[in-house]
C-alpha positions as CSV (number, residue, x, y, z in Angstrom):
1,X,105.9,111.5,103.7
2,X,108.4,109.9,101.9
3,X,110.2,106.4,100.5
4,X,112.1,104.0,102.4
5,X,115.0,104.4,100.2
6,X,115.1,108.0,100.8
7,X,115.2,107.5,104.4
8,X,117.7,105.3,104.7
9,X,119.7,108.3,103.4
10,X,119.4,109.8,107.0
11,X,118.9,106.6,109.1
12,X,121.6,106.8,112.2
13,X,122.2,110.6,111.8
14,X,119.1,112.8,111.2
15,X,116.5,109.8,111.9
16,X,116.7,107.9,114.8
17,X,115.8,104.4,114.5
18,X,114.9,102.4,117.3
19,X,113.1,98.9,118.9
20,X,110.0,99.7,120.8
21,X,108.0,97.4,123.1
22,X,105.9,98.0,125.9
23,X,108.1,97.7,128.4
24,X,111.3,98.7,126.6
25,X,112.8,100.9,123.8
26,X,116.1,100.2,122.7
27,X,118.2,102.6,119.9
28,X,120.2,100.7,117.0
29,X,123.3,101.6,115.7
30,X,124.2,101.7,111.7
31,X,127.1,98.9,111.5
32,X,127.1,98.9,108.2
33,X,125.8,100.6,104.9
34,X,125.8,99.1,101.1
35,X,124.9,100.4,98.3
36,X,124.5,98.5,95.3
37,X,124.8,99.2,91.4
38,X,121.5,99.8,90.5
39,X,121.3,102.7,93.6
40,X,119.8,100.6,96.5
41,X,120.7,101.2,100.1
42,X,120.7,98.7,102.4
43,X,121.6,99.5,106.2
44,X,122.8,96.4,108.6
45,X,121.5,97.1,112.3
46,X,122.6,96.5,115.7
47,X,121.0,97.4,118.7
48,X,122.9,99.1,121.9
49,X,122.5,97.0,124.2
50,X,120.7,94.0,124.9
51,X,117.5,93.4,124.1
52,X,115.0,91.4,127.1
53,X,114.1,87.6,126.2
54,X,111.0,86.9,125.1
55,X,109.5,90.4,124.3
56,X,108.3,91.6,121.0
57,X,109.5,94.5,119.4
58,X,108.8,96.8,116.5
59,X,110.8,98.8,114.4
60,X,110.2,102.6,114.9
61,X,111.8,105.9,113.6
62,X,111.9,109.3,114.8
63,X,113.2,112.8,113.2
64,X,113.2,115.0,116.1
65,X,110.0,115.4,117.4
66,X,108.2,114.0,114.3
67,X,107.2,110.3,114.0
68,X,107.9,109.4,111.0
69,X,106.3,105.9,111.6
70,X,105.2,105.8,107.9
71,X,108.5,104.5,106.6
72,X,107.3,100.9,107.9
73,X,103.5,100.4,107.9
74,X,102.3,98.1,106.6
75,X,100.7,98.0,102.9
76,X,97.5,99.9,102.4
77,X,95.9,96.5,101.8
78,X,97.2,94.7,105.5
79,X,94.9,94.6,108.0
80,X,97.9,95.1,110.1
81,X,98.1,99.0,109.3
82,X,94.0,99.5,110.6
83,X,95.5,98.1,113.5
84,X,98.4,100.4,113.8
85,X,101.4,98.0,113.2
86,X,104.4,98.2,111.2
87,X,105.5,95.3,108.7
88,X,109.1,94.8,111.1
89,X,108.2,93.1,114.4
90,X,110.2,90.0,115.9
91,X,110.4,88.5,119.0
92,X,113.6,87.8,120.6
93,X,114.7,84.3,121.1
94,X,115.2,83.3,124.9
95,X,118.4,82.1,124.2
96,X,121.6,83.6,123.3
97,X,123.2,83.1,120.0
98,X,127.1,82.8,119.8
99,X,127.9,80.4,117.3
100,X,128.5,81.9,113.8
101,X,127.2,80.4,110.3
102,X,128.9,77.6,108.8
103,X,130.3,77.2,105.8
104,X,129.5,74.0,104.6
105,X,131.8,74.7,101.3
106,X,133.0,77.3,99.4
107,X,130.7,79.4,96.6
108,X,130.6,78.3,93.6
109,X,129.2,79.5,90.0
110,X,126.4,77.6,89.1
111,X,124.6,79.2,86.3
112,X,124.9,82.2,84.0
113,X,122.1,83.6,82.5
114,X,121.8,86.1,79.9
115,X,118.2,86.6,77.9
116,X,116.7,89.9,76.2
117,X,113.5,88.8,74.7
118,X,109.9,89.3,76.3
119,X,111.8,89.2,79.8
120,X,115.2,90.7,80.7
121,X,118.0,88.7,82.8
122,X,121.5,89.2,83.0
123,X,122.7,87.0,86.0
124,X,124.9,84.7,87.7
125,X,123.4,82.3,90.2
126,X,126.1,81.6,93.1
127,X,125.8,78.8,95.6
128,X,125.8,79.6,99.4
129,X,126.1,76.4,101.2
130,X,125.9,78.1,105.0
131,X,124.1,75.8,108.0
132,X,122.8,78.2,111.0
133,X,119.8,77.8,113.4
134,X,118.7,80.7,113.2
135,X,117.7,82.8,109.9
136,X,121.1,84.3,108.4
137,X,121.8,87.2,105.4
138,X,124.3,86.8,103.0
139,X,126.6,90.1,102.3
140,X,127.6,90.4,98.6
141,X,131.0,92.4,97.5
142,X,131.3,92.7,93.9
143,X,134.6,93.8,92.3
144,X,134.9,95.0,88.3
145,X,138.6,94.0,87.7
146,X,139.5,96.2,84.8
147,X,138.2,99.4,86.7
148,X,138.1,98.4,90.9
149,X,134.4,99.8,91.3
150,X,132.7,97.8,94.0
151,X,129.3,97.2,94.6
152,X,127.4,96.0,98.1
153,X,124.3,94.4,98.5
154,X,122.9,92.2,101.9
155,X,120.5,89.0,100.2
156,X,118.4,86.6,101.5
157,X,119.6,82.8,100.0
158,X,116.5,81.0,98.5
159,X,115.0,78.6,101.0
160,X,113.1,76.0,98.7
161,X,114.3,73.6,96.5
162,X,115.5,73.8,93.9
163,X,117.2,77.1,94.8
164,X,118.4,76.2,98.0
165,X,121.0,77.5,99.7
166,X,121.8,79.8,96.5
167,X,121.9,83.9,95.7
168,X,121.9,85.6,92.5
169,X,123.8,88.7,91.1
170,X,122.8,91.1,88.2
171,X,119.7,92.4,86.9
172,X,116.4,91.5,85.6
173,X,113.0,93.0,84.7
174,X,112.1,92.5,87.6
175,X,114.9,94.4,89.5
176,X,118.8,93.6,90.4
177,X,122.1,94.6,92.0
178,X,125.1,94.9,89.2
179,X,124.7,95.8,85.9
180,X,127.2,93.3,84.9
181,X,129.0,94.3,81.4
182,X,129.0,91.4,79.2
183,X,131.3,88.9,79.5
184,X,133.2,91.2,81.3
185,X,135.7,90.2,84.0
186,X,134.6,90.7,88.1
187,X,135.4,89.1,91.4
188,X,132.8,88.6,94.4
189,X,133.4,88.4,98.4
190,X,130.5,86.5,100.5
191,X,129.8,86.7,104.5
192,X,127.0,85.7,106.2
193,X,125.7,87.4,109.5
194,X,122.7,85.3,111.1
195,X,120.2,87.2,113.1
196,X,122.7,87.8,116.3
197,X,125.0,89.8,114.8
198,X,127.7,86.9,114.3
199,X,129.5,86.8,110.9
200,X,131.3,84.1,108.9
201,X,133.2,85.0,105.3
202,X,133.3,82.5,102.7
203,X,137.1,82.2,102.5
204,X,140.1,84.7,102.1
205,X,140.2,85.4,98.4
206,X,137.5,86.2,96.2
207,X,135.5,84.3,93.9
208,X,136.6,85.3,90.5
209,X,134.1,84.8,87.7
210,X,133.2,86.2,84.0
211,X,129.6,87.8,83.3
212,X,126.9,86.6,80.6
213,X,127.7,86.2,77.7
214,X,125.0,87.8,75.2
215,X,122.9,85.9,73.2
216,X,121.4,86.9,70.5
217,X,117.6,86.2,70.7
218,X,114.5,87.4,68.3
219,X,111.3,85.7,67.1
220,X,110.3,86.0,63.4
221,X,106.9,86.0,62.2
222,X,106.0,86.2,58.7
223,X,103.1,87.9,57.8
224,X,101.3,85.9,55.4
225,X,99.1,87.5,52.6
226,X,95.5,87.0,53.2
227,X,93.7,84.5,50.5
228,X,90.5,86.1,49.0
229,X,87.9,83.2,48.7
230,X,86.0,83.0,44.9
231,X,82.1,83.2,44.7
């Protein structure tokens, strides 16, 4: 057994990963693979050839002769896993997808966030005003200026108001991509690459913005000596 995370390690070399159905099985090919600040891989997938309209497929792995099927089942609470399936299954559309994402404008900051008390944020919330018709993932470059490292990291954009059509970069308690440096200087790329495999980039230079500034945050309570009552 073993993580996702630590498969993805091996994913297109030592593991084979593949689209089954039951009339077809179709190997994918590794186009792209980011890894972020915080140590998250991400791998971006293509299949080899075309896959047949209108059939379902699930995503499958193999090392060898070994199944290693475990990397996607489902949660131990799904009813899906009793029933042997794994949590990546789509159907493909009947018809083809040529037309890349639209930018609608060009990314913007909208919001820094820096807070260190009961919860943890360090972010900067970008907007990502892209129109496709079919579900689309947005790929992330971040650049430190002082010292060039670059991160990667593929997002989903928030599909409900009032995040709409936005991403965020950084860390929380909850998780993250950069540990930004505070108030630090760093550039960002975008692309988005719908669910066909067509790609759109945001514009030919990158965004160039300044991370959180800290604030200083603490809550103060004085203790107050307790009053003994007179009998």
């Amino acid at each position: 057994m073993g993580s996702l995370q630590e498969g993805l390690r091996q994913f297109g070399t030592a593991v084979q990963i593949y689209l089954w159905s039951a009339q077809d099985s179709v190997d994918l090919h590794v186009l792209d693979r980011a890894l972020d600040d915080k140590g998250n891989r991400q791998l971006l997938l293509r299949p080899n050839r075309p896959l047949q309209a209108g059939h379902e497929y699930e995503l499958r792995a193999s090392r060898g002769q070994e199944n290693v099927f475990y990397y996607f089942e489902q949660p131990p609470a799904s009813t899906a896993k009793r029933k042997g399936l794994t949590r990546y299954r789509w159907k493909v559309a009947t018809a083809i997808d040529w037309q890349a994402p639209i930018w609608k404008g060009s990314p913007q900051v909208l919001k820094k966030v820096y807070e260190n008390n009961y919860d943890y944020y360090n972010i900067v919330l970008f907007s990502c005003p892209v129109r496709d018709s079919s579900t689309y993932l947005i790929k992330i470059t971040v650049r430190h200026q002082a010292t060039g490292r670059q991160w990667c990291a593929y997002q989903t954009p928030a599909n409900r108001i009032p995040w709409k059509s936005q991403v965020w970069v950084g860390e929380s308690s909850c998780g993250g991509n950069v540990r930004f440096e505070l108030e630090s200087d760093y550039s960002v790329v975008f692309e988005a690459i719908d669910s066909a495999g067509n790609r759109a980039s945001a514009g030919s230079a990158p965004l160039a913005f300044q991370a959180p500034k800290k604030v200083e945050c603490c809550l103060k309570v004085r203790s107050q000596p307790s009053k003994l009552k007179k009998r």
